[in-house]
C-alpha positions as CSV (number, residue, x, y, z in Angstrom):
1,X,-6.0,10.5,-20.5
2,X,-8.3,8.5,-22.8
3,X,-11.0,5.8,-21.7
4,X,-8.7,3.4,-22.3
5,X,-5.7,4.1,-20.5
6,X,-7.8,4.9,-17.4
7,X,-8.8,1.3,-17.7
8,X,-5.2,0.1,-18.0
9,X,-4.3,1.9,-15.2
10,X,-7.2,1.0,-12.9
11,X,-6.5,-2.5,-13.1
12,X,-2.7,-2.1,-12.8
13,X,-3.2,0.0,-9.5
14,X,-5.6,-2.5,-8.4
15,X,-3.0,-5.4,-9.1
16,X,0.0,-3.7,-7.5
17,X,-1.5,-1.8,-4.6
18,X,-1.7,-4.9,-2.5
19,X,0.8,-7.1,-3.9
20,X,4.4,-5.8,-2.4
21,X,5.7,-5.0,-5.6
22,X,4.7,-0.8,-5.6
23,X,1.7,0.7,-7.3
24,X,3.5,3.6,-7.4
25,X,6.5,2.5,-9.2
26,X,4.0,0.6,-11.8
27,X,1.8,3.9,-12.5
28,X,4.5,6.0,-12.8
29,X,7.0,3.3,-15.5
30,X,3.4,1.7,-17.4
31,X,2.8,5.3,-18.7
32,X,6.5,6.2,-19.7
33,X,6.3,2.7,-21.8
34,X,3.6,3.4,-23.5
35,X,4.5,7.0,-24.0
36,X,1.0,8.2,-22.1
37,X,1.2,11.6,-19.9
38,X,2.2,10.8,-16.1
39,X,-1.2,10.5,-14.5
40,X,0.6,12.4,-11.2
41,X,0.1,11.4,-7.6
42,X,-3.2,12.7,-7.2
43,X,-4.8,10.4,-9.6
44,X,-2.9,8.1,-7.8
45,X,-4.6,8.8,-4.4
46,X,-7.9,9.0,-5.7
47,X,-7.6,5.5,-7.6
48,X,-7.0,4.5,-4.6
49,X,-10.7,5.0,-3.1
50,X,-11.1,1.9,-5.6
51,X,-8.6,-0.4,-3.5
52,X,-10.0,1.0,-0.3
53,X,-13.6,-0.4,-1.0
54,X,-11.8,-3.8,-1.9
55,X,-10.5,-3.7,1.6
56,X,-13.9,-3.0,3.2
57,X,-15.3,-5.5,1.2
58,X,-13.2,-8.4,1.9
59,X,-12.3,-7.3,5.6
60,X,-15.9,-6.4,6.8
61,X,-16.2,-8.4,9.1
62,X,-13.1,-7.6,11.0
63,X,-14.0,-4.1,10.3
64,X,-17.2,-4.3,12.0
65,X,-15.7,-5.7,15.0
66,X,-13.0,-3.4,15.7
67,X,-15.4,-0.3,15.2
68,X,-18.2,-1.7,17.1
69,X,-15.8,-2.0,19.7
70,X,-14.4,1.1,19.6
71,X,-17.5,2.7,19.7
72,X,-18.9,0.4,22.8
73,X,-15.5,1.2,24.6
74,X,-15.9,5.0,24.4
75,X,-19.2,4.9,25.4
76,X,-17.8,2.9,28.5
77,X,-15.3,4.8,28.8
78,X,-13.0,2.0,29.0
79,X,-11.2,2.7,25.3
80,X,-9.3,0.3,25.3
81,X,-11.0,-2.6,27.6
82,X,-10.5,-5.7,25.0
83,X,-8.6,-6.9,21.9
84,X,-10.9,-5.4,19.4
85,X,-11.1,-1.9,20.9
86,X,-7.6,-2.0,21.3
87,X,-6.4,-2.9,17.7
88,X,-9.1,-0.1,16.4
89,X,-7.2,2.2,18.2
90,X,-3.4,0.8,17.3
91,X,-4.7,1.4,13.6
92,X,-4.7,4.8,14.6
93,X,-1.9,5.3,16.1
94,X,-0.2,3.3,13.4
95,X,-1.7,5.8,10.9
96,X,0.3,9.0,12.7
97,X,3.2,9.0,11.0
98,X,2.4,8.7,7.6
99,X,0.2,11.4,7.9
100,X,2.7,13.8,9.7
101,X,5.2,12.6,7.1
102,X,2.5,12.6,4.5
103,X,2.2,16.3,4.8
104,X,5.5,17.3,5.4
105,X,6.8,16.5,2.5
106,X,3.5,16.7,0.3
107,X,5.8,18.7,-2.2
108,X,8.7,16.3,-2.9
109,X,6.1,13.5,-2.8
110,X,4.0,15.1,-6.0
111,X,7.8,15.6,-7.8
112,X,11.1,14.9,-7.1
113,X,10.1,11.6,-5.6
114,X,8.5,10.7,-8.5
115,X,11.8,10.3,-10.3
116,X,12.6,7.2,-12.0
117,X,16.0,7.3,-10.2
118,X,13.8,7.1,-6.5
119,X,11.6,4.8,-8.1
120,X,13.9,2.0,-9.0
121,X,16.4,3.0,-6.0
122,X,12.8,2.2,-3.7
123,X,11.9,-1.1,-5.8
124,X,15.9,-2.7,-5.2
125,X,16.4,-1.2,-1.8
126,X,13.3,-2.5,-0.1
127,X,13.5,-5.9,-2.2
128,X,16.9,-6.4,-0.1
129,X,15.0,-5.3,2.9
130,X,12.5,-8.3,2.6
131,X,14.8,-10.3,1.4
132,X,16.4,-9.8,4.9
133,X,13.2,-10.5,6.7
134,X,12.3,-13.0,5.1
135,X,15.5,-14.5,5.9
136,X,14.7,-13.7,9.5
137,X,11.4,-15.7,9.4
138,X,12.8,-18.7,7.6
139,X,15.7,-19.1,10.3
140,X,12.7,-18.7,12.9
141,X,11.0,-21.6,11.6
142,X,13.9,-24.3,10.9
143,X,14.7,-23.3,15.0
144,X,10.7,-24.2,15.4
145,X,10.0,-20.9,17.4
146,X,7.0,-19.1,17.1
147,X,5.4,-16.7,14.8
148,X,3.2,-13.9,16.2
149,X,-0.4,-14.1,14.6
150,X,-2.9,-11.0,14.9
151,X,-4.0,-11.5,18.3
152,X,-0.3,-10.8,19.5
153,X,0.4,-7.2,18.0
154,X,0.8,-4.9,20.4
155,X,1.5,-1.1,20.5
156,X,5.0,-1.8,19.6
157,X,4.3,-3.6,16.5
158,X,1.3,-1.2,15.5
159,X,3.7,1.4,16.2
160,X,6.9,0.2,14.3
161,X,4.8,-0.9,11.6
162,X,2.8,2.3,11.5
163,X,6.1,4.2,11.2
164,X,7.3,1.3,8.1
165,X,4.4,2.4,5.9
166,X,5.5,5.9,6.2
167,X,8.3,4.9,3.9
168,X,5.6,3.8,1.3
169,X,5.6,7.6,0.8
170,X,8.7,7.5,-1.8
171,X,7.2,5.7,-5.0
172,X,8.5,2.3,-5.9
173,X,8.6,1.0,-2.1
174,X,4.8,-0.2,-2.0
175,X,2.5,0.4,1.0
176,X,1.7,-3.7,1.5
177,X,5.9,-4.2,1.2
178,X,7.2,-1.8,3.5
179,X,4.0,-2.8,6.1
180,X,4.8,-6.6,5.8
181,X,8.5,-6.0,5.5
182,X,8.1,-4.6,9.1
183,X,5.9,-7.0,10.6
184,X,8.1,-9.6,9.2
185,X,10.8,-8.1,11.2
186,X,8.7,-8.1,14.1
187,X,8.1,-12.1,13.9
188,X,4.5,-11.8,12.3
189,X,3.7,-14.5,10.3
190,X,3.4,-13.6,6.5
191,X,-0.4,-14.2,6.8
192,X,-0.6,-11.9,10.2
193,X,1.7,-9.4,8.6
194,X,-0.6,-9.4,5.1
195,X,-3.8,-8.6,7.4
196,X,-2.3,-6.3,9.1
197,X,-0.8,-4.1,6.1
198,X,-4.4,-4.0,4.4
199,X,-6.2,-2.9,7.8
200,X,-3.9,-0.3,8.8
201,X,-4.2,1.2,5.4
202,X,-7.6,1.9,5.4
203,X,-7.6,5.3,7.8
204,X,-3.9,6.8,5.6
205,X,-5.8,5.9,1.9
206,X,-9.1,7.2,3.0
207,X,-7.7,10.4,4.0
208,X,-5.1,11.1,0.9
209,X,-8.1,10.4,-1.4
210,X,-10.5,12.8,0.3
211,X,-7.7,15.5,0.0
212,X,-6.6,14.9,-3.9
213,X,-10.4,14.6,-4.6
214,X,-10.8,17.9,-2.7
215,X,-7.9,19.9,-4.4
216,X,-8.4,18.3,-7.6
217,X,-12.4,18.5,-8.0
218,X,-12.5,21.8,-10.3
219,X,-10.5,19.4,-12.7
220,X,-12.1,16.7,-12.2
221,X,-15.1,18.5,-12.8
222,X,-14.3,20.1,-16.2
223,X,-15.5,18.1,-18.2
224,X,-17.3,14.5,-17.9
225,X,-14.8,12.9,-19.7
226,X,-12.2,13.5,-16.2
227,X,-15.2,12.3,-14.3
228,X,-15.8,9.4,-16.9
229,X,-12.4,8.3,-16.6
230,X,-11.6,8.8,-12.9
231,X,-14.6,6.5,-11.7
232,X,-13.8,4.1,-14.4
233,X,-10.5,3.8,-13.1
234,X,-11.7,3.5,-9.6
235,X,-14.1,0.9,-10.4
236,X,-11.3,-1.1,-11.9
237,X,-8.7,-0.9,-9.5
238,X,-11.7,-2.1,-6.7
239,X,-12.6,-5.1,-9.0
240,X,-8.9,-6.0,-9.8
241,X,-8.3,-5.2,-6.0
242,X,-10.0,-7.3,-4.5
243,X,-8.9,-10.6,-6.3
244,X,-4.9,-9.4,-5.5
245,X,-6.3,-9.1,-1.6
246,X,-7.7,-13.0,-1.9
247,X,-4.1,-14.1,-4.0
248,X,-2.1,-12.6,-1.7
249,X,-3.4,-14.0,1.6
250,X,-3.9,-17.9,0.4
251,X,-0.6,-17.1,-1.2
252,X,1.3,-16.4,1.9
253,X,-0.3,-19.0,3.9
254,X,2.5,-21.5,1.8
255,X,4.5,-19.4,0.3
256,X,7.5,-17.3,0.5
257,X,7.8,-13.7,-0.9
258,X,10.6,-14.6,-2.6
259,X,9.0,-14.3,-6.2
260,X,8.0,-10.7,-5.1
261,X,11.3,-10.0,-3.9
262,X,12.7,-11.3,-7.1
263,X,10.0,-9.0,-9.5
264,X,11.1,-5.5,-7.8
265,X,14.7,-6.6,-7.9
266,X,14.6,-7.3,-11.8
267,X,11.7,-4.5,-12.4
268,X,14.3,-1.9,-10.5
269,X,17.6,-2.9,-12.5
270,X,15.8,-2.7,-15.9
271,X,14.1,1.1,-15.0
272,X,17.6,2.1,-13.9
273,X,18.8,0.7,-16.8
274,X,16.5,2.2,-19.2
275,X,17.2,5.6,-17.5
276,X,20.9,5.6,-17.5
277,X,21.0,4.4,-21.0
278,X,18.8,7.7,-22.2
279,X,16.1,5.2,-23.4
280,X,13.8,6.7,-20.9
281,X,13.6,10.3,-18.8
282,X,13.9,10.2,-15.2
C-alpha cells in the first residue's frame, strides 16, 4: 500500500475499533471503494498495537491497579483476595475463549470470513442484537431498577462477556459491539459495559498483534517502505484511538446507542446491496 492509504486506514481503524460499528467491516469495504488491495487480517491485528496503546493510555490508572493487585495477591497467595485482584484475573478468563476460538478457526478468519456477504450479514445481525439490549436496558430504567456498574461484574459476567467478544472474530461484528451488546444484556450500564469492553480487550489484541507481527516480520521487513507504512498506520490508529475511547464513554453516559445501531444497519444493507448488484466482489 502507499503512504497514504496506510494513513487513511490508521485513522479509520482507530475510529472504528472502539466505536461499535466494526473495524473490521470498515477496513475490509474503505479499500474495495477506493479500489486499493485488501490490506488482510494481519495488517489488521498489527494496526491494532496502535489502539492497544490508546487503551493503556487512557485506562492507566485502572490498569495499574488491577496488576498491582494481581501481583500483590500472588505474592500472598491469596489470588483473588479483593476487587482489583479479582477483575485482573476475570480479564483473563474473559480472554479464553477468543483465543481458543481465535486459533481454531485462524483459517476461515484470514478468508472466507472476510467475505463481504459475512461482513454485512455481522454489521445487520448484531445491530438487531443491540437493538434488543438496548431495549432491555431502556425498559430497566422506565421500571427504575438498577443498572450494574463495574464494581458488580462478577465471573458470570466476565465470563459471558468474554465468550460475546469471541464473536468479534467474524468481521463486521466489532469487538466494542459484541462486548457491550453482552454486558448490556447482562444489566451493565452503557458506561460499565463501555469500560469493560476496552479492558478486556487488551490481553486478546496484545496477543493477535504479537503473532501477525511474528509471522509477518520477513514482510514487513522487506523493504522500509512496509515498515514506513505499518508504524505510520499504528501511530494513527493510537492518536485517532484514543479520542473515539474519550467520545464514546462521555457519549454513553447520556446517550443511547441507537445512532450506532442505526450506522451498521444502513452500512450492512448498502454492502449487501453493492454486492448483490455486481457493483462490488464479495
Amino acid at each position: 500500500m502507499t503512504l497514504f492509504e496506510a494513513i487513511v486506514l490508521g485513522i479509520v481503524q482507530g475510529l472504528t475499533e472502539f466505536l461499535p460499528i466494526s473495524s473490521s467491516a470498515h477496513l475490509r469495504i474503505i479499500p474495495v471503494l477506493a479500489g486499493w488491495e485488501d490490506p488482510g487480517a494481519a495488517f489488521t491485528a498489527i494496526v491494532q498495537i496502535g489502539t492497544l496503546v490508546a487503551v493503556l493510555l487512557y485506562f492507566w490508572k485502572d490498569i495499574f491497579i488491577i496488576v498491582a493487585a494481581v501481583i500483590e495477591g500472588v505474592l500472598r497467595g491469596k489470588p483473588l483476595e479483593n476487587n482489583d485482584s479479582r477483575m485482573g484475573w476475570m480479564i483473563v478468563a474473559g480472554t479464553l475463549p477468543i483465543v481458543i476460538f481465535g486459533l481454531l478457526f485462524k483459517s476461515e478468519i484470514e478468508s472466507s470470513l472476510r467475505s463481504l456477504y459475512w461482513v454485512s450479514g455481522a454489521l445487520v445481525g448484531l445491530a438487531l442484537l443491540l437493538s434488543l439490549a438496548e431495549g432491555k436496558i431502556q425498559n430497566r430504567l422506565k421500571k427504575d431498577l438498577p443498572l450494574k456498574s463495574m464494581a458488580d461484574i462478577g465471573w458470570k459476567e466476565a465470563l459471558l462477556i468474554g465468550l460475546a467478544q469471541s464473536i468479534a472474530l467474524i468481521p463486521g461484528s466489532s469487538r466494542s459491539g459484541v462486548t457491550i451488546t453482552g454486558g448490556l444484556f447482562l444489566n451493565l450500564s452503557r458506561e460499565a459495559a463501555a469500560r469493560f469492553s476496552f479492558l478486556l480487550s487488551l490481553p486478546s489484541v496484545f496477543a493477535a498483534a504479537l503473532l501477525q507481527l511474528y509471522e509477518t516480520r520477513v514482510i514487513i521487513a522487506a523493504s522500509p517502505e512496509h515498515l514506513t507504512n505499518i508504524l505510520v498506520a499504528t501511530l494513527a490508529a493510537g492518536i485517532v484511538g484514543y479520542a473515539s475511547i474519550a467520545f464514546l464513554i462521555n457519549y454513553l453516559k447520556e446517550h443511547t446507542t441507537t445512532i450506532f445501531i442505526a450506522y451498521r444497519l444502513v452500512a450492512g444493507a448498502a454492502i449487501l446491496y453493492l454486492v448483490t448488484t455486481g457493483v462490488l466482489m464479495p
